[in-house]
TORMI-769241 format. One line per field, with one value per residue (C-alpha): x, y negated, z negated; residue in one letter. Coordinates in steps of 0.05 Angstrom, whole numbers, plus 5000, padded with zeros to 4 digits. Layout:
u = [X;...] .
v = [Y;...] .
w = [Z;...] .
resn = [a;...] .
***
This chain:
u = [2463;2414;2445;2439;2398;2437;2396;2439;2447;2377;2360;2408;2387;2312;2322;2369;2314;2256;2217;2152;2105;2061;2116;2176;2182;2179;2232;2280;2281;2296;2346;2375;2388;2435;2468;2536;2536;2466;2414;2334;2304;2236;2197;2169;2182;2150;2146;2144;2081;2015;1981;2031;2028;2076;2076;2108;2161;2218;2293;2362;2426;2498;2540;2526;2477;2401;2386;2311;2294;2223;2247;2224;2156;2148;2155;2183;2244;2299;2319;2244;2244;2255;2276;2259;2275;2237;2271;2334;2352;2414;2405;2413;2361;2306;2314;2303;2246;2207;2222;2179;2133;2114;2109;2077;2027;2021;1970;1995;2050;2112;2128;2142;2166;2140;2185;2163;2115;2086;2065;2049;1994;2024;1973;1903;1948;1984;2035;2115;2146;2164;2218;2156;2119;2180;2199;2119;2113;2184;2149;2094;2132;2172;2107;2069;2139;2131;2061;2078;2139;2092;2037;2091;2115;2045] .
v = [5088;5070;5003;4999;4952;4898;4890;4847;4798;4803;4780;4711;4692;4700;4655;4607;4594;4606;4656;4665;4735;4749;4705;4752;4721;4647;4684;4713;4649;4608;4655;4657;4588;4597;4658;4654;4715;4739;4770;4763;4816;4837;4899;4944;4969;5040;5050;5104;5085;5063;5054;5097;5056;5009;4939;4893;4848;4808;4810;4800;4841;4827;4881;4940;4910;4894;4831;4825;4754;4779;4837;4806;4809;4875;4908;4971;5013;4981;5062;5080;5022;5042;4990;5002;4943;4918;4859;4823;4751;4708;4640;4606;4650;4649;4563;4572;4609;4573;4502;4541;4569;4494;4468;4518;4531;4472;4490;4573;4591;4608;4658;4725;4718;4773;4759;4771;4812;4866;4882;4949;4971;4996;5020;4973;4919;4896;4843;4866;4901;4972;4962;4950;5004;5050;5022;5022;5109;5115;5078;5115;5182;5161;5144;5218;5248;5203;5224;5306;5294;5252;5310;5369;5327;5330] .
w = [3754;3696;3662;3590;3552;3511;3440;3409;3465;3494;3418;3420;3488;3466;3413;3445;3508;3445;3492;3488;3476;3549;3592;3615;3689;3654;3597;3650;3688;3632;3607;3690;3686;3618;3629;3678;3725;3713;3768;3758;3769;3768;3772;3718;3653;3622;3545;3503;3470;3490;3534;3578;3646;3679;3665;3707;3679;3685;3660;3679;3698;3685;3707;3688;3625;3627;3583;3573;3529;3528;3479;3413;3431;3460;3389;3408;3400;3449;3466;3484;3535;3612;3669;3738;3785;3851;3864;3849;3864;3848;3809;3879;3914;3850;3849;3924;3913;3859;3907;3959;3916;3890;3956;3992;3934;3877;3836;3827;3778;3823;3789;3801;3868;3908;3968;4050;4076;4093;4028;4000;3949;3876;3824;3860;3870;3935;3913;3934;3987;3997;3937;3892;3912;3902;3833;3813;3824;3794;3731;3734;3730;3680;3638;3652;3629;3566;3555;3560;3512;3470;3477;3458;3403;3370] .
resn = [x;x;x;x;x;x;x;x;x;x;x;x;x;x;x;x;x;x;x;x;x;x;x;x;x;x;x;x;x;x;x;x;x;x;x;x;x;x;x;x;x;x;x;x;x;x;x;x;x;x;x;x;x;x;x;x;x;x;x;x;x;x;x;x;x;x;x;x;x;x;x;x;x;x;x;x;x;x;x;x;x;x;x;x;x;x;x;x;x;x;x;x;x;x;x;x;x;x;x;x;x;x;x;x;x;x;x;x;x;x;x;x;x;x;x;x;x;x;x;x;x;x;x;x;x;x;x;x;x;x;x;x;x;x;x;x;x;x;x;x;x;x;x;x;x;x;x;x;x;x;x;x;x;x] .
***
């Protein structure tokens, strides 16, 4: 089941945590931490523009709705925006997370949170599990179908 994007709340929670461009992990965190019921989630998103290749990102879910606070400052039409999770955590599990992530490495940014190994490579990068990996090729596919429709389109 592909959830739907929620434009009009994605918008109010950008503005109520004041998100910032280049930051969705930091954006989806913040916005975690204020929204009641929400999962992070990270993984990757593919856009109908551009340079055509996944980038990885963070956002939240809420039912059957994706809220992304980092929305302002991607620029692009909310309906030519494509979510493909790796990785969800609760509120409890992504604090848990972050504590360790401090500890265990003080002078790194916690976040994302790439979870246990073994880790696979996605792209020339090995950071996530098999769940990355998966949602990484389903990106990628997603972005050569965007660049034929873009290609019979012109």
């Amino acid at each position: 089941m592909n959830k739907l994007l929620d434009e009009p709340l994605s918008l109010d929670l950008a503005a109520q945590i004041k998100s910032k461009a280049k930051t969705p992990f930091e954006n989806a965190y913040k916005a975690a931490l204020v929204t009641e019921g929400a999962t992070y989630v990270q993984g990757f998103l593919a856009m109908a523009s551009q340079p055509y290749q996944p980038i990885e990102h963070g956002w939240l879910e809420q039912g059957d709705r994706i809220i992304d606070p980092s929305l302002p400052h991607l620029a692009k039409n909310p309906q030519e925006l494509y979510y493909f999770p790796a990785q969800r955590l609760t509120v409890k599990q992504l604090k848990a997370a972050i504590e360790e992530a401090k500890e265990d490495y003080p002078e790194d940014n916690p976040l994302p949170i790439y979870g246990a190994s073994p880790y696979e490579y996605y792209g020339d990068v090995m950071l996530g599990g098999k769940d990355y990996l998966d949602a990484h090729q389903a990106a990628t596919a997603q972005c050569q179908e965007l660049v034929q429709r873009h290609a019979e389109q012109n």
